[in-house]
C-alpha positions in Angstrom: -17.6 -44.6 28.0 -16.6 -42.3 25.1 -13.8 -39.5 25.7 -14.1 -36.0 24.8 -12.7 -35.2 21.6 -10.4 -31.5 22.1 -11.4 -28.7 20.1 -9.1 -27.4 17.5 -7.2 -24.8 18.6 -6.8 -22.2 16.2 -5.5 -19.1 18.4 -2.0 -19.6 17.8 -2.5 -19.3 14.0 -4.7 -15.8 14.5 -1.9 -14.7 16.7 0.9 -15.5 14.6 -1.1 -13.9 11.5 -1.2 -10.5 13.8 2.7 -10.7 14.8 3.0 -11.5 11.0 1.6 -8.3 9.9 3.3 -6.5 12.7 6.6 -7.0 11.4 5.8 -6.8 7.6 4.3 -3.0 8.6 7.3 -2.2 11.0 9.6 -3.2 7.7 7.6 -1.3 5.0 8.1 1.7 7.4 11.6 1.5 7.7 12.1 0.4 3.7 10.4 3.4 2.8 12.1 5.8 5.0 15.4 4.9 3.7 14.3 5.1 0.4 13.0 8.9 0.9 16.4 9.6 2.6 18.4 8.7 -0.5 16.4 10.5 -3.2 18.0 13.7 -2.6 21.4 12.3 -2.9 20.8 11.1 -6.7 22.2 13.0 -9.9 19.1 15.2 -11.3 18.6 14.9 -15.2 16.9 18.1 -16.8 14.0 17.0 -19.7 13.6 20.3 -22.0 10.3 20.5 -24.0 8.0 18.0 -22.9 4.6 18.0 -24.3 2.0 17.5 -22.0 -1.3 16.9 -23.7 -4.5 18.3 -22.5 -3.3 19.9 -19.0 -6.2 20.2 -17.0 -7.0 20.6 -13.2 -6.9 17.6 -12.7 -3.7 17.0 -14.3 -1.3 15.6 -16.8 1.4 13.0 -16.0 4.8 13.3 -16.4 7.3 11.0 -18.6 9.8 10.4 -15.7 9.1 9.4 -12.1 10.5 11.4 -8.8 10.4 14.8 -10.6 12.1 17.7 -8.1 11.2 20.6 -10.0 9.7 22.7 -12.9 11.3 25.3 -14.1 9.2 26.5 -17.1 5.7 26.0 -19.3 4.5 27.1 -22.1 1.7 26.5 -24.3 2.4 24.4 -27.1 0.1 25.9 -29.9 0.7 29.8 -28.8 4.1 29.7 -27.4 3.1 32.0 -24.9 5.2 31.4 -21.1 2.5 29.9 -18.5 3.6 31.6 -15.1 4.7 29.5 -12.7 1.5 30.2 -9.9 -0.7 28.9 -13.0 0.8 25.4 -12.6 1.6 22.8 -9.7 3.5 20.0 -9.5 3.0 17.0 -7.4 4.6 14.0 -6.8 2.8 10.5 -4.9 4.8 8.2 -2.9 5.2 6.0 -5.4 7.1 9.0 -7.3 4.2 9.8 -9.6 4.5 13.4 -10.7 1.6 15.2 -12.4 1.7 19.2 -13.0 -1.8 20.3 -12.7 -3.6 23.9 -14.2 -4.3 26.0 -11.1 -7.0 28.7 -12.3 -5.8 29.6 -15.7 -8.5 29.4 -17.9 -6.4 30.6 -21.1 -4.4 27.3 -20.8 -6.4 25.0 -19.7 -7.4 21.8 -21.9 -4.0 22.5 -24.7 -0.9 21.3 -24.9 1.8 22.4 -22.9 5.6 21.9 -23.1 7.4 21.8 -19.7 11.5 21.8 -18.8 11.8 19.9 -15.6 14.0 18.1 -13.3 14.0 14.4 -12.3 15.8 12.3 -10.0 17.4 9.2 -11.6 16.4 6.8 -9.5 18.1 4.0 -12.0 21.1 3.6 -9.2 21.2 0.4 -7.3 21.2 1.9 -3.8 18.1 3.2 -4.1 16.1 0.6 -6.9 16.4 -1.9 -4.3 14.2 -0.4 -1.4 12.2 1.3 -3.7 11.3 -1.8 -5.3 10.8 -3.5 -1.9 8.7 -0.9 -1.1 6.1 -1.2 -4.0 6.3 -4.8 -3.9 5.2 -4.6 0.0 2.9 -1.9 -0.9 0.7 -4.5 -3.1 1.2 -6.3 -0.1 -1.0 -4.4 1.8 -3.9 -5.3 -0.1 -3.7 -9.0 1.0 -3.4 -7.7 4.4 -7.2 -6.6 4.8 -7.9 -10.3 3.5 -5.1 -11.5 6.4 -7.2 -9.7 9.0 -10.3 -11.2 8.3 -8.8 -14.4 8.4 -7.2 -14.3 11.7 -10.3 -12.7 13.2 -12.5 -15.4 11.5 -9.8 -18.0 13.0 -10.3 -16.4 16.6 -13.7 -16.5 16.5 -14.0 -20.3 14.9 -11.7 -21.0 18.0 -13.7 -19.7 20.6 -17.2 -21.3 19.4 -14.9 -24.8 18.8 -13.8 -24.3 22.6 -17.3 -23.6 23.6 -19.4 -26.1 22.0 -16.7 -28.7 21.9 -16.4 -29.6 25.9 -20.4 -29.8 26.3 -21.3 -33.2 26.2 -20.5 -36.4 24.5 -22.3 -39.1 23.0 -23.5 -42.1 24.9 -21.9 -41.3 28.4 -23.9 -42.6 31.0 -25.7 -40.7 33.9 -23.7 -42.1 36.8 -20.5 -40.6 38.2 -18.7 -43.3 37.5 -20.6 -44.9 34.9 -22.2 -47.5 37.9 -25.7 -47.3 38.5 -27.5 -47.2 35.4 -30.2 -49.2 33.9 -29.8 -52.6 33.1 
């Protein structure tokens, strides 16, 4: 009489996979969050003049990450001030800043030159959990991959659990094995 074999059991991979990602997204959270608290407390550096090529709506980005503010624009060929409701500036979480043509056709698609404001983010206190932060951010994009994985590793357990206790090969047909053919 032949034993059963066991089925793999692949659950406790899947579930440490989950618990895994857990604490990677509970640790982002908190690396980002202490980066945003520091970035007001950085020295600001002031750029004067810089040409912006081609501002559109969409927008033009600036030389220097984390900007805080703009304080003037004007068109580079004309010299002419661009008032500041003709002109937005946003900044992404990764501290991309763009200043973007809101409605003024006069300006739009030409140069501009901007004075702005920038947080120098070159201090040690903040680099660190800012560079956590992006590196756990690329991170993020193997975690769709992780998911699948664990569910796939869920689901191959359950069907090796299933199918694997049915039957095996060459038992006989008695309860103890006495009783069969000869």
């Amino acid at each position: 009489m032949q034993t059963l074999k066991k089925a793999v059991d692949l659950t406790d991979l899947a579930v440490g996979i989950i618990i895994l990602g857990i604490t990677v997204t509970i640790g982002a959270t908190i690396l980002v969050k202490v980066r945003d608290a520091r970035l007001t407390d950085l020295d600001t550096v002031t750029v004067t003049n810089e040409t912006l090529t081609t501002v559109t709506e969409v927008g033009e980005t600036l030389a220097h990450p984390w900007a805080e503010s703009v304080s003037s624009c004007a068109n580079d060929s004309s010299h002419t001030t661009i008032v500041a409701a003709n002109y937005s500036l946003t900044v992404d979480s990764l501290g991309k800043s763009v200043i973007k043509n809101v409605g003024h056709t006069l300006d739009n698609n030409s140069d501009w030159e901007c004075t702005y404001t920038y947080y120098n983010v070159s201090r040690v206190d903040w680099d660190l959990p800012n560079s956590a932060a992006v590196g756990i951010g690329e991170y993020g994009n193997w975690f769709s991959i992780i998911v699948i994985v664990g569910v796939s590793a869920v689901i191959l357990s359950l069907i090796f659990l299933a199918f694997g206790r049915g039957s095996s090969v060459g038992s006989s047909s008695g309860a103890s094995g006495i009783g069969g053919s000869y």
